[in-house]
C-alpha positions, 0 to 999 in steps of 0.5 A: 152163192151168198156173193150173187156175183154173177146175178148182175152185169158186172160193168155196173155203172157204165155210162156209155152215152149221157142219158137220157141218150137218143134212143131212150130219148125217142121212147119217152117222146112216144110214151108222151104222146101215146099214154095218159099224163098220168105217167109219173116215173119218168118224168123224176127219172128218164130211164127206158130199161132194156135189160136187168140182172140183179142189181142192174138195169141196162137202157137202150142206149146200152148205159148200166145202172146200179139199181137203188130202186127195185120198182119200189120193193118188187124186185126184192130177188133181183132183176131175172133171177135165173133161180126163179126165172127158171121156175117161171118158165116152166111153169108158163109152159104149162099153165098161167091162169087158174082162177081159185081152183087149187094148183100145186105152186097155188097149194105151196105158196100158201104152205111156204106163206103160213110157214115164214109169217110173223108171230102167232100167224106162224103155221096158223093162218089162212091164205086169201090171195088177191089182185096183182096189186098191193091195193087189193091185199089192202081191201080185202083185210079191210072187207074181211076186219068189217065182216068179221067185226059188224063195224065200220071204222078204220083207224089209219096213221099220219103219213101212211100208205096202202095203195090207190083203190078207193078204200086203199086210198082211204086210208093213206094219209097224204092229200095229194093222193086223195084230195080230189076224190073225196069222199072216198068211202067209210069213215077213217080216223088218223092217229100221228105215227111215232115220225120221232125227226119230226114229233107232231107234239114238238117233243124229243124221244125218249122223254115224250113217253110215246105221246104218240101211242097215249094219243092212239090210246085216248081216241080208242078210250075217251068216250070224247074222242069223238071216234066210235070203235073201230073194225080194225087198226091198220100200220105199217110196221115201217112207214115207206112211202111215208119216208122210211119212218122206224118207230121207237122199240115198243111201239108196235107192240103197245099198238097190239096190246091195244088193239086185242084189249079193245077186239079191234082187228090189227091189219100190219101192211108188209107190202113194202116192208115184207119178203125179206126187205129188212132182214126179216121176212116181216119187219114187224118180226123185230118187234115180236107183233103178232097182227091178226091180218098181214098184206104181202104183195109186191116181191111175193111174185118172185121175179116181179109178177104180180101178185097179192094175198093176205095171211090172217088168223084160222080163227077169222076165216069165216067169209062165206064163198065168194067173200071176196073174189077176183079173176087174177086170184090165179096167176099160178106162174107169180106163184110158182116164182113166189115158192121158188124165191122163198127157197132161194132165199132159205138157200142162199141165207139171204136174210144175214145178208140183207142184215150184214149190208143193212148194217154196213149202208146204215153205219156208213150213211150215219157216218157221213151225215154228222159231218153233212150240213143238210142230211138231217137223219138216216134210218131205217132197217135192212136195205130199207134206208131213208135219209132226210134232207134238210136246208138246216139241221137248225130248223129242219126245213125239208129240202125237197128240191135238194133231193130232185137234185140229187135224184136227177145227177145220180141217174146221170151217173148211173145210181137210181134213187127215188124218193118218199116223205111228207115233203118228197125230202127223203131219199129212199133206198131199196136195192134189190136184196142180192145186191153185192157188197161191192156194188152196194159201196160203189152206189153209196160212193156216188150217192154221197159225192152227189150229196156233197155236190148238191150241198155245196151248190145249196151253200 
């Protein structure tokens, strides 16, 4: 079982006609003319999917795809995976919508939640499951950190994200996102994230000494900074949408300290980054960080049903009835999907798998960046990797159009690839978990060949 071989289409790539081809062609002209300009993922990839299994995705011009994309980490199990998608059925078969009443799939996957969460949340935290979006995992651990603490300030990172709501908004960083809709709520104060490629204090690590965390420090303990104290410090364990940035070992771990010397509520956001995406079920896991408020949102769903929730500490559960409430709090078949992804995973071992094949992409992308003129870093944890392009490793000048490059020739190919970073330089890679080794090598392969392409043409 641990091969999932027989998860995926297993004639992955095939390019029957060059996408996008005549049918796909025909959809995306009447999605333009149907829905709202707000559409953005076809407009970088023109993909129209049919069909998925696994790690694959097959288009309605029959052309199959290796899967590099996952919808953005949802698909953490794989596209149907027939395990889940049986546990769904069942349950859409008898029920689908329970509001908060309790259920026994509602009941489990709050036991299995509480059961697979990092540090002291372990088998002591409460479950408070939110909207289909990871937004709402986001407002509702903000609600709650404020209700908790009578305070009123967020402490956010530079480069972060959490989402689209407008409190969620808030406290992501990047302006194009935000600027239009300012202002959007309570004040929010940006601390520089530990993004060591690119150190906002122009220092080298290990010898900067964790400015960045000194810095974190100073606006929490100089009377000066001009900040008050706040509710809560939110982060993500590894920054994604950010650019797949792993901060220094310590790091996170100094933030907790912090936060609990100053009783300020630590909010990790594992929305991306959890449900096994680095090899562990949390990433902040690696760092030994025990947060008062995880997010989970996105792949709790199993098979991509939507679905949120928080996990926090017994001790904060003091939200009165109805402290925070939604009408899809009761999509009981994402939660069915959800127990059963969590037991094939303890099943399978997919966890030493995400770790082996992490390990495996990332030594194999390092390798090839020092002879590369424009990858300028690789990193990452698990099958959670980025690799910055830049026009010159000299001056590290973000090589944005590069990677649309990049992204456009390996879609033609049959590799989908997305990106992240402050500069949309980063190519961001998050196959769905089951991926096989085989499959995951054949993506590399062509990912780098079209690196090269790209750099030749660059140079």
């Amino acid at each position: 079982m641990s091969s999932y071989r027989d998860f995926h289409f297993q004639k992955a790539p095939y390019i029957l006609v060059e996408p996008p081809g005549p049918k796909a062609r025909k959809l995306l002209e009447l999605q333009k003319e149907l829905e709202s300009n707000a559409i953005l993922y076809p407009r970088h990839i023109p993909l129209v999917p049919d069909e998925a299994r696994g790690a694959t995705i097959k288009d309605v011009d029959g052309n199959i795809y290796i899967d590099f994309f996952s919808g953005i980490s949802v698909l953490n199990f794989g596209h149907s995976n027939p395990l889940i998608l049986r546990k769904a059925i069942e349950q859409l078969q008898k029920i689908t919508h329970t509001l908060d009443f309790p259920s026994i799939a509602r009941e489990e996957l709050a036991k299995r939640l509480i059961s697979i969460a990092p540090g002291d949340l372990r088998d002591n935290a409460k479950v408070l499951f939110g909207g289909p979006t990871g937004s709402d995992a986001v407002e509702a651990s903000i609600k709650l950190a404020k209700y908790i603490t009578k305070r009123h300030i967020i402490l956010s990172f530079e480069g972060s994200y959490h989402g689209q709501t407008t409190m969620a908004l808030a406290v992501t960083s990047n302006r194009k996102y935000k600027e239009i809709y300012s202002p959007l709520g309570p004040e929010v104060h940006f601390a520089p994230y530990p993004y060591c490629y690119r150190c906002p204090f122009k220092l080298k690590y290990p010898d900067c000494d964790m400015r960045c965390f000194t810095y974190l420090e100073h606006i929490l303990e100089d009377p000066g900074s001009g900040v008050p104290k706040p509710a809560a410090i939110i982060i993500e364990p590894i920054q994604g949408e950010g650019g797949i940035i792993v901060p220094p070992a310590g790091y996170l771990k100094k933030v907790e300290k912090l936060a609990k010397r100053h009783n300020v509520i630590l909010i990790v956001d594992e929305i991306q980054s959890g449900m096994g995406r680095t090899g562990t079920w949390f990433a902040c896991e690696y760092e030994g960080v025990n947060p008062d408020i995880i997010t989970v949102g996105k792949s709790i769903g199993g098979i991509g049903l939507p679905l949120s929730a928080i996990i926090y500490r017994k001790e904060l559960d003091s939200w009165i009835p109805g402290g925070h409430v939604g009408t899809f709090r009761g999509n009981v078949v994402a939660m069915a999907a959800g127990v059963e992804a969590i037991e094939f995973a303890e099943k399978t071992k997919l966890l030493s798998h995400v770790r082996k094949l992490g390990e495996q992409a990332l030594k194999y992308l390092k390798d090839f960046a020092e002879t590369s003129r424009c990858v300028g870093e690789v990193r990452g944890r698990g099958l959670m990797i980025g690799i910055e392009m830049v026009i010159s490793k000299d001056t590290k000048e973000p090589a944005t159009d590069m990677v649309k490059k990049i992204q456009t020739k390996c879609f033609k190919r049959g590799v989908i690839v997305w990106k992240a970073g402050r500069y949309s330089n980063v190519i961001r890679l998050l196959p769905p978990l089951v991926i096989t080794e085989e499959l995951l090598q054949k993506g590399l392969e062509i990912l780098i060949e079209t690196i090269k392409e790209v750099e030749r043409e660059v140079h």
